[in-house]
C-alpha positions as CSV (number, residue, x, y, z in Angstrom):
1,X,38.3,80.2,79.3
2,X,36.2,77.3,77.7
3,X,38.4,74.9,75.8
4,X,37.6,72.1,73.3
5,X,39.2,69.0,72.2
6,X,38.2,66.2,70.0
7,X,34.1,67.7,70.7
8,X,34.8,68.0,74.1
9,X,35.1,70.2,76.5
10,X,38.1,69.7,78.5
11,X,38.7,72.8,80.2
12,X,36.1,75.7,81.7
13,X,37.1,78.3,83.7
14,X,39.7,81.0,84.8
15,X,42.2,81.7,82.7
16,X,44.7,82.2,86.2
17,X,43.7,78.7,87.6
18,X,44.7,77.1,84.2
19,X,48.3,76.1,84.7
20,X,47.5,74.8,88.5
21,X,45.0,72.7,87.4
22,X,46.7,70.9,84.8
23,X,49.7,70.8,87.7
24,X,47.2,69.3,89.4
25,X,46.5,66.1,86.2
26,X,49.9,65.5,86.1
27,X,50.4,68.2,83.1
28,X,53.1,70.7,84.4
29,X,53.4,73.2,82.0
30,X,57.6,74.3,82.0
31,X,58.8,77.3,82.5
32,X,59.6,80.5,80.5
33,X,56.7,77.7,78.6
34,X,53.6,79.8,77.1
35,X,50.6,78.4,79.2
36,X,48.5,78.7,76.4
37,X,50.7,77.3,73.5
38,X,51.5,74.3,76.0
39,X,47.6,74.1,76.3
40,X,47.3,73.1,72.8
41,X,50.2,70.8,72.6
42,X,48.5,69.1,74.8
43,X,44.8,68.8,73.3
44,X,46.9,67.7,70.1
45,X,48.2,64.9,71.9
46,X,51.6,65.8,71.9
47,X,52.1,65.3,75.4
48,X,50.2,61.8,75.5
49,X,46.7,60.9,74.9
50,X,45.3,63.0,77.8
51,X,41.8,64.4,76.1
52,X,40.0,61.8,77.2
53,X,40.8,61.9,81.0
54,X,40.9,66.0,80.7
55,X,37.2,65.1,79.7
56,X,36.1,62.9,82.2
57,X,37.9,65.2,85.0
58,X,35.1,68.0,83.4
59,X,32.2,65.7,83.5
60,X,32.6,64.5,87.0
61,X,33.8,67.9,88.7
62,X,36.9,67.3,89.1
63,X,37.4,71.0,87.9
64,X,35.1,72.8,89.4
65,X,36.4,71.0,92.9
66,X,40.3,71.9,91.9
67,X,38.9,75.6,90.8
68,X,36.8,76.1,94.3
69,X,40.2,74.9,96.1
70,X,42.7,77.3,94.3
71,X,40.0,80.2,95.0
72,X,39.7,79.6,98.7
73,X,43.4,79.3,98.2
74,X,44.0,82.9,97.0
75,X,41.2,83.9,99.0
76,X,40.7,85.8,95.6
77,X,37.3,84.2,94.2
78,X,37.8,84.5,90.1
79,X,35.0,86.4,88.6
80,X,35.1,83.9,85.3
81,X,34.8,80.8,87.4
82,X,32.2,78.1,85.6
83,X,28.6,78.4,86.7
84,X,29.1,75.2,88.8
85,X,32.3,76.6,90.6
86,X,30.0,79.5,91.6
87,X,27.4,77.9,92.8
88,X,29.3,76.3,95.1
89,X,31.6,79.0,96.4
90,X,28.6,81.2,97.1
91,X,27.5,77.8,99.3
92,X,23.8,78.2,97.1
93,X,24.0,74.6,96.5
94,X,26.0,71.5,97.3
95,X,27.9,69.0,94.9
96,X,24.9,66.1,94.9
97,X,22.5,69.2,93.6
98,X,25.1,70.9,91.4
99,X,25.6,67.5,89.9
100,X,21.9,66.4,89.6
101,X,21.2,70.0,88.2
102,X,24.2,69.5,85.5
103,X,22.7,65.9,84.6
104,X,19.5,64.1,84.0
105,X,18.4,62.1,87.2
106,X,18.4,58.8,84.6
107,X,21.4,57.0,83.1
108,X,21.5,54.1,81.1
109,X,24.6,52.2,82.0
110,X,25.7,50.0,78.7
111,X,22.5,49.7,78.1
112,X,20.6,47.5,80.1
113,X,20.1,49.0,83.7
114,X,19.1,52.5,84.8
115,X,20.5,53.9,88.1
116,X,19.5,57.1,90.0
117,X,22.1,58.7,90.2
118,X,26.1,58.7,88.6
119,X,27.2,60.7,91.9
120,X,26.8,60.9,95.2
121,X,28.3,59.3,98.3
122,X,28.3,55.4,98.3
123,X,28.9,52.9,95.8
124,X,27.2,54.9,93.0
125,X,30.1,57.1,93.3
126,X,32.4,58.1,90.4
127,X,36.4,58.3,91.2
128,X,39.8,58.4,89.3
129,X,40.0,54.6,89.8
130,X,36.5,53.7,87.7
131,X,36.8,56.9,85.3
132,X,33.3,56.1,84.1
133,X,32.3,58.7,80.8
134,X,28.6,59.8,80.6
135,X,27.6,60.3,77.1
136,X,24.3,61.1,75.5
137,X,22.2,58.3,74.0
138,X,20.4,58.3,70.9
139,X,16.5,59.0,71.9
140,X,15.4,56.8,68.7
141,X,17.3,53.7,70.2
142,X,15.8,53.9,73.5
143,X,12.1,53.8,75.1
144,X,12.0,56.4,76.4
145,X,10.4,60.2,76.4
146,X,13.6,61.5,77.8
147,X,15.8,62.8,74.8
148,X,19.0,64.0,77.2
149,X,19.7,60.9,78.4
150,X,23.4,59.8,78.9
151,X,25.2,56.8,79.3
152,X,27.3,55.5,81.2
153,X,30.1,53.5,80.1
154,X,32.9,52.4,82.3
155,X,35.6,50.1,81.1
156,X,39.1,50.5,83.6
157,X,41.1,53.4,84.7
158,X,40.7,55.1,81.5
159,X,37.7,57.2,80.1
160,X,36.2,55.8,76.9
161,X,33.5,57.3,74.3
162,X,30.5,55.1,73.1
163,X,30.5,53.2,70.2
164,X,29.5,55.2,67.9
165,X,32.2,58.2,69.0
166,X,34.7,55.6,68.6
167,X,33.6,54.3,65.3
168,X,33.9,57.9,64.0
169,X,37.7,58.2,65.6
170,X,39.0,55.0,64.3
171,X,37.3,56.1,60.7
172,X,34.6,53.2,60.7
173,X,30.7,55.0,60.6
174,X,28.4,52.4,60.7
175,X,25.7,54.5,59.4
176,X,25.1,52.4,56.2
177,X,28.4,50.5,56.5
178,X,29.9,54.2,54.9
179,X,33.2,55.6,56.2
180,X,32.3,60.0,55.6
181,X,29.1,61.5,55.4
182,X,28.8,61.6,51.3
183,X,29.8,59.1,49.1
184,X,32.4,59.2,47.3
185,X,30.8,60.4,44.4
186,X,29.8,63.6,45.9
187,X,33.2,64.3,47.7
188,X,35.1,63.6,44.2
189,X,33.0,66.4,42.8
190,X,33.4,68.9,45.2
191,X,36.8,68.3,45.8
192,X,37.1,68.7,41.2
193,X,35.6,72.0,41.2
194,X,37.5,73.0,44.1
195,X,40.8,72.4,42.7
196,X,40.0,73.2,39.2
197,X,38.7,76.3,40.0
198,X,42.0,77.2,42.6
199,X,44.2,76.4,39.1
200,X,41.7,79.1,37.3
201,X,41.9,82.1,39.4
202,X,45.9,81.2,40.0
203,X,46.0,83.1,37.3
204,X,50.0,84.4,37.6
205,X,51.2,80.5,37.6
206,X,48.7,80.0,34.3
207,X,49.6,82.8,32.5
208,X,53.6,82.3,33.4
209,X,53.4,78.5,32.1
210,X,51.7,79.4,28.8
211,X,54.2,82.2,28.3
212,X,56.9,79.4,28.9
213,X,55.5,77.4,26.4
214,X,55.2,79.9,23.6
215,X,58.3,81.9,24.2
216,X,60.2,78.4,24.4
217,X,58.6,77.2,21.7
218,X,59.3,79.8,19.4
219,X,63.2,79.9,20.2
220,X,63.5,75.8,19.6
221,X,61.3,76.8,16.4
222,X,63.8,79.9,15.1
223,X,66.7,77.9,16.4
224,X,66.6,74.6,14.6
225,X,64.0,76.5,11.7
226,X,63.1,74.2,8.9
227,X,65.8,71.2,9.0
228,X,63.1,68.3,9.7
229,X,63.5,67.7,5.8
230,X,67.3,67.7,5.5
231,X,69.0,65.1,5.0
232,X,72.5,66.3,6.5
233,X,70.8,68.2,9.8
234,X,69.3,64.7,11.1
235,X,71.5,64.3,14.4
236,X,70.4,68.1,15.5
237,X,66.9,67.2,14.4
238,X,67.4,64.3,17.4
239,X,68.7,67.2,19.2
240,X,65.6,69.1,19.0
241,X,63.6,66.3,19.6
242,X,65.4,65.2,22.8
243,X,65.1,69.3,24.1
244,X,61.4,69.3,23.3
245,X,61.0,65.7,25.4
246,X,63.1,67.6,28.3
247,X,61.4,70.6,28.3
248,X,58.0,69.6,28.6
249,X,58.9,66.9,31.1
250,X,60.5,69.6,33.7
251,X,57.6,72.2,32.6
252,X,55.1,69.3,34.1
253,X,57.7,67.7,37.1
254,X,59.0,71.1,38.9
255,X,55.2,72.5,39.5
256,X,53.6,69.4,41.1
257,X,56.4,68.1,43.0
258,X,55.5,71.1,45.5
259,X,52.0,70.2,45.0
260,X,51.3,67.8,48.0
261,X,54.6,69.4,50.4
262,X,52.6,72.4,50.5
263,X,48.6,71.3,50.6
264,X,49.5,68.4,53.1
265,X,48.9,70.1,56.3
266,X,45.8,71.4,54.8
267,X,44.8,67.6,53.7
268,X,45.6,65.3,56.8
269,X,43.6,68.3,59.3
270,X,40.8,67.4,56.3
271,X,40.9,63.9,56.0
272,X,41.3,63.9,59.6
273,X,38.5,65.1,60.3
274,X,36.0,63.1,58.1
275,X,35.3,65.6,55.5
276,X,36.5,63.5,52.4
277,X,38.5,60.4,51.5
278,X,41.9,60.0,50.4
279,X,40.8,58.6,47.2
280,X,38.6,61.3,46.2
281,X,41.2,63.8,47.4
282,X,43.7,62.2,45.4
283,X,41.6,61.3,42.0
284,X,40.3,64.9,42.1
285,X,43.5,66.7,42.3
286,X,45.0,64.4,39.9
287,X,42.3,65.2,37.2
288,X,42.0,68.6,37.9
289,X,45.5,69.6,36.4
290,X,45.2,67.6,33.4
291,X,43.3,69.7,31.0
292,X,45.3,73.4,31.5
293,X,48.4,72.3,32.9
294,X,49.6,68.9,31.1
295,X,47.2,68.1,28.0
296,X,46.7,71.7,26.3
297,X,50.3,73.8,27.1
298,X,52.4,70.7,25.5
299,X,50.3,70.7,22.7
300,X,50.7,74.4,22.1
301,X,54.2,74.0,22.1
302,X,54.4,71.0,20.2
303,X,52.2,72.4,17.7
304,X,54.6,76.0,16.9
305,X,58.0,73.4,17.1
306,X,56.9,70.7,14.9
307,X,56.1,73.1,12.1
308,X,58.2,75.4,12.6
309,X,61.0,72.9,12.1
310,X,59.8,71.5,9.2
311,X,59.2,68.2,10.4
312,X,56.8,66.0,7.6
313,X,53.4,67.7,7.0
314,X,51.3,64.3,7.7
315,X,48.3,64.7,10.3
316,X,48.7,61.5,11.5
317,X,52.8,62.0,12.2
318,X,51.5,65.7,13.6
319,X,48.7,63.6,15.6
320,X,51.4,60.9,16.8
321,X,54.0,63.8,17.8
322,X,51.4,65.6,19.9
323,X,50.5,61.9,21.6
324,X,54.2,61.2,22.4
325,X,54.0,65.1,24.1
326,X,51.3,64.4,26.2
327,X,52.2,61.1,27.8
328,X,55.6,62.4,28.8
329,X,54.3,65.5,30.3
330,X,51.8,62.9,32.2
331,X,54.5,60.7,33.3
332,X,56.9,63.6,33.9
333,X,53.5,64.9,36.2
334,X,52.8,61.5,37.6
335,X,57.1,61.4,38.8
336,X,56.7,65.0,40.5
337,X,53.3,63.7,42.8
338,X,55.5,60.8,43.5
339,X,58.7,62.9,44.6
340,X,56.1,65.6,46.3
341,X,54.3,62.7,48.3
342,X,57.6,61.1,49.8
343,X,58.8,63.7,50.8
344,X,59.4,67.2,52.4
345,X,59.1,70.6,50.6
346,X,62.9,71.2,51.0
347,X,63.4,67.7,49.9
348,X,61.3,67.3,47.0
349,X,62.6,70.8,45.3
350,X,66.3,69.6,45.6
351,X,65.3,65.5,44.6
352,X,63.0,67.1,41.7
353,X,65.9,67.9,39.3
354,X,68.5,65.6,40.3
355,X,65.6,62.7,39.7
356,X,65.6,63.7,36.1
357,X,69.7,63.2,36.0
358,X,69.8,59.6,35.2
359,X,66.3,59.8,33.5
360,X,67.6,61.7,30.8
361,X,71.5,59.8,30.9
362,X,69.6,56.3,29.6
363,X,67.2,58.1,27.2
364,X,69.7,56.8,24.4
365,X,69.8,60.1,23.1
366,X,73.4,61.0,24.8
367,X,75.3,57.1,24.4
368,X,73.8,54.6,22.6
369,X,71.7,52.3,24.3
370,X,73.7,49.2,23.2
371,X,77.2,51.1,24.6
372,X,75.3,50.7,28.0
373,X,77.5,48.7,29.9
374,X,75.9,45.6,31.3
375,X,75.4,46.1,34.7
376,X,74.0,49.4,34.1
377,X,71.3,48.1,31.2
378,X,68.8,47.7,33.4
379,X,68.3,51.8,33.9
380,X,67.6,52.3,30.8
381,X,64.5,50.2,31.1
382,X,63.2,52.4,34.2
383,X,64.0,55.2,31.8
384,X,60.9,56.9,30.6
385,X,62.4,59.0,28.2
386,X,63.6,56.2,26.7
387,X,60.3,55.2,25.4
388,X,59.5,59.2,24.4
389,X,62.6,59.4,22.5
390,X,62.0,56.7,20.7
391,X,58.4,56.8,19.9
392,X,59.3,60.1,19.2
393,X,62.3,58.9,16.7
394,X,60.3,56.5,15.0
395,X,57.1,59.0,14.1
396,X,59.9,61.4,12.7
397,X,62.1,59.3,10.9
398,X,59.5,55.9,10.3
399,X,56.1,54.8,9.0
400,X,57.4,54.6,5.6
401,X,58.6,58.2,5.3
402,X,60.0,59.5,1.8
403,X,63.5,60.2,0.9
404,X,65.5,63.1,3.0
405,X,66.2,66.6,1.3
406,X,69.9,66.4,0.3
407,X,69.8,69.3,-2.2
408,X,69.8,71.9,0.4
409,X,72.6,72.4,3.0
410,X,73.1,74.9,5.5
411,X,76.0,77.0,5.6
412,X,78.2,75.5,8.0
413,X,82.1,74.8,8.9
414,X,81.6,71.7,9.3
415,X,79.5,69.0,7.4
416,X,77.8,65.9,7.8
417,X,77.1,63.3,5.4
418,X,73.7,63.3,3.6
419,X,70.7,60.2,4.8
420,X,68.8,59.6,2.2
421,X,67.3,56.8,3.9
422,X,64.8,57.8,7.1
423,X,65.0,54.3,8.4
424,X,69.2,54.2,8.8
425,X,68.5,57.5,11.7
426,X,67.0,54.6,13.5
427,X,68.9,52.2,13.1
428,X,72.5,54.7,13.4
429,X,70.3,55.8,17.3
430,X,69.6,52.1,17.8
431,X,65.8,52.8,19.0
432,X,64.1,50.2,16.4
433,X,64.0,47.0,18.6
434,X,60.3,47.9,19.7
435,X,57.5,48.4,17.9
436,X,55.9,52.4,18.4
437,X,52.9,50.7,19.4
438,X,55.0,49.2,22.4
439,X,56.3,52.9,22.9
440,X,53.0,53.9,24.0
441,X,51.8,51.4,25.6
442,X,55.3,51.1,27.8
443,X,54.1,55.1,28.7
444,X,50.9,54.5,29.7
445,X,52.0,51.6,32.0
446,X,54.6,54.0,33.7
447,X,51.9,56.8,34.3
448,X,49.7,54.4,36.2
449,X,52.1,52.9,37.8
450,X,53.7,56.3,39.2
451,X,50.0,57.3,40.6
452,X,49.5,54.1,42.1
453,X,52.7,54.0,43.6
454,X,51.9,57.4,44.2
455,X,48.7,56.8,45.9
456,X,50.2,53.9,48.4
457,X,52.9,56.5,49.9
458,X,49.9,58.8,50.5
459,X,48.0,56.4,52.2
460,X,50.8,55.3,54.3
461,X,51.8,59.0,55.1
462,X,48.5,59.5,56.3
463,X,48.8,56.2,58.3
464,X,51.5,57.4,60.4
465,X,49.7,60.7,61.1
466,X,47.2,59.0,62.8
C-alpha cells in the first residue's frame, strides 16, 4: 500500500501492518471501524493535523523500523514490505546505508551550512523530539551540480515544509507575487466555456424552461386575451402584469438556488487545490447563465404576453416592458445564488419559495402601499417587486398614453367602471411617487448588491473550509 497526502507520501507498505502502525503514532483506528475509511479521515485531517508528522515518520524510517518490528513479530515477513523494510530484514544492509542509499550524502540545512549526513548515531541524529523535514531544494537557487539536493529544516517538535510548500498551502505563491498558476484572465475563460457549455448539452433543463415559457405564456396570453386597451378590464390587466412579474421571477430563483448546494463540493476540492480563484469561479458562473437562462426565455415570454394582451403597440413601451422583464429575472437570479450560497441544499429548496412570501406581500399589487402600516413600511422598500410592478405600471398605464377603450366590454356578471384616464390606474395603485427612471435604476442597485453580498458569503464559506 503506498499512500499520499497533501504530495506526500505518508504511508508505504503492507496493507496487514497498516492499523499497528498508526496504533503505534498515536492513531488507533476503532473497532467494527473500516481501516481503510479511517485511513482517509485521517489524511483529510479529520482526526487532527497529523500529515505532516505521518510524513516526517516516512522520511526518517520511522516506518520501515515499526514494519521490520511487526514482521519479526509475526515471524511472518510481508511480501509487500517497502524496498527499505526489505533490505533490512534480509540483513543486506544496515539503517546508516539504507538511509544514505535513500538520500543524497549533502544537505543544505536552512541554507547556509552543509552537513554529511541527516542520520546516523550522534548528534547528527534525527529523533521525534527535533522532527527535522528533508525537502528538495531548487538546483537554480543553489551552487551547486547536485540537482537532488534536500533541505533540511527543523523548527520544534513538529515537521514543517519549506517556504515555498507553505506559501502554496496558505494560498500565497510568490512566483510573480500571483496567488494560481494563470491569471485571472485565463481561469475566467476556461471556467466560461466550461459552464456555458455544461448549460448547452443540459439539454432536458433547456428545453423544459423554454417549454415553461411558451406554454405559460400562451395561457396568460388566451387568459387575459386583448384587454390591455379596455378601459373597464384595468385592475386584471395589473393582475396580469403582477403574474407575469411572479412567474418569471420563480422561473429564474428556483433553478439557481440549487446551483451552488450542489457544485460546492466540487468547488472548495477546486479552489482548494489552486486550480482557479473564487472570483473567476464566481464571475464565470454568474455570466454564463445570463444569455439562455435569464435574458432570452423572459423575453420570449414577455414578447407572446404583451401582444397577446393587447397592451399599446409602441416599440419603445414593448422595449421598456421587456427591460422591466429582464432585471427582475436578474434580481430574482441574483436572490436564488444568494439563498443557494448561505445555505444547505435541503435548506435553500424549502427558504427559496418562502423567501418570495413577503417579496410579493409588499409589491403594492395585493394592499396598497400607503395602507402599509408604519412599522411594516420599511419591507416594502427591500421589496424588489415593488420596483418591477411599478416600473412595470407606469410603462403600461404612463408616458403620455392615449385614452382607454370604453366602447367595448366583456361579457361579465359583474362590472367595473370605465378609466378613461391611463394616469388615474396610477394614481388608484399609488405607484407614481418615483420617477420610472428611478425604477430601474433601484433594480439595477438590488442585482449588484445581491452578487456582492452574494460573493462575500462565498468567500467566507470557503474561509471556514480551510
Amino acid at each position: 500500500l503506498y499512500f499520499l497526502a497533501e504530495g506526500h507520501c505518508i504511508y508505504r507498505g503492507p496493507v496487514n501492518c497498516l492499523v499497528p502502525y498508526l496504533a503505534s503514532q498515536d492513531l488507533v483506528c476503532p473497532p467494527y471501524h473500516n481501516p481503510a475509511d479511517y485511513f482517509m479521515e485521517v489524511a483529510c485531517g479529520e482526526h487532527g493535523d497529523n500529515v505532516l508528522r505521518l510524513a516526517c515518520a516516512v522520511r526518517r524510517g520511522v516506518l520501515d523500523k515499526t514494519i521490520l518490528n511487526l514482521t519479526k513479530q509475526r515471524d511472518d515477513p510481508c511480501p509487500c514490505l517497502s524496498q527499505s523494510g526489505n533490505l533490512l530484514l534480509n540483513g543486506t544492509q544496515d539503517m546508516s546505508m539504507m538511509q544514505a542509499r535513500s538520500y543524497p550524502p549533502t544537505y543544505s540545512i536552512m541554507g547556509e551550512t552543509e552537513v554529511s549526513s541527516a542520520y546516523g548515531d550522534g548528534e547528527n541524529e534525527m529523533n521525534a523530539e527535533t522532527a527535522s523535514f528533508l525537502l528538495p531544494v531548487d538546483s537554480k537557487k543553489q551552487d551547486t551540480k547536485s540537482a537532488s539536493l534536500l533541505e533540511l529544516r527543523s523548527n520544534g517538535p513538529l515537521c514543517h515544509l519549506s517556504e515555498k510548500t507553505s506559501s502554496v498551502r496558505s494560498g500565497r505563491n510568490n512566483r510573480n507575487g500571483q496567488t494560481f498558476e494563470t491569471s485571472v484572465l485565463t481561469q475566467f475563460r476556461v471556467l466560461f466555456v466550461r459552464s456555458f457549455l455544461t448549460i448547452i448539452r443540459d439539454t432536458t433543463l433547456t428545453h423544459l424552461r423554454l417549454v415553461s415559457h411558451v406554454v405559460v405564456g400562451v395561457l396568460i396570453g388566451l387568459l387575459y386575451f386583448r384587454i390591455g386597451k379596455l378601459g373597464t378590464e384595468v385592475i386584471s390587466n395589473a393582475a396580469f402584469i403582477f403574474f407575469s412579474l411572479l412567474f418569471i421571477m420563480f422561473a429564474a430563483l428556483m433553478p439557481t438556488v440549487m446551483t451552488f448546494p450542489v457544485e460546492m463540493p466540487i468547488f472548495v476540492r477546486e479552489h482548494m487545490n489552486y486550480w482557479y480563484s473564487l472570483k473567476a469561479y464566481y464571475l464565470a458562473k454568474s455570466l454564463a447563465d445570463l444569455p439562455f437562462q435569464k435574458i432570452f426565455f423572459p423575453i420570449i415570454y414577455s414578447s407572446i404576453v404583451y401582444w397577446m394582451t393587447g397592451q399599446p403597440a409602441e416599440f419603445l413601451r414593448f422595449m421598456l416592458y421587456l427591460l422591466i422583464s429582464v432585471q427582475t429575472s436578474l434580481v430574482g437570479q441574483s436572490l436564488g445564488l444568494l439563498i443557494g450560497a448561505a445555505t444547505s441544499l435541503q435548506v435553500a429548496v424549502f427558504l427559496g419559495p418562502v423567501a418570495g412570501i413577503p417579496i410579493l406581500l409588499f409589491s403594492g399589487f395585493f394592499l396598497s402601499l400607503d395602507l402599509i402600516p408604519k412599522y411594516l413600511q420599511w419591507l416594502s422598500y427591500i421589496s424588489f417587486t415593488r420596483y418591477s410592478f411599478s416600473g412595470a405600471l407606469k410603462v403600461i398605464y404612463g408616458l403620455n398614453r392615449t385614452s382607454l377603450d370604453c366602447t367595448h366590454r366583456r361579457k361579465s356578471k359583474v362590472s367595473f367602471p370605465c378609466v378613461h384616464n391611463p394616469a388615474l390606474v396610477i394614481d388608484a395603485l399609488n405607484v407614481g411617487q418615483y420617477q420610472l427612471y428611478l425604477d430601474f435604476l433601484i433594480l439595477i442597485i438590488f442585482f449588484f448588491g445581491l452578487r456582492l453580498l452574494c460573493y462575500f458569503i462565498l468567500r467566507w464559506r470557503i474561509k471556514g473550509q480551510r
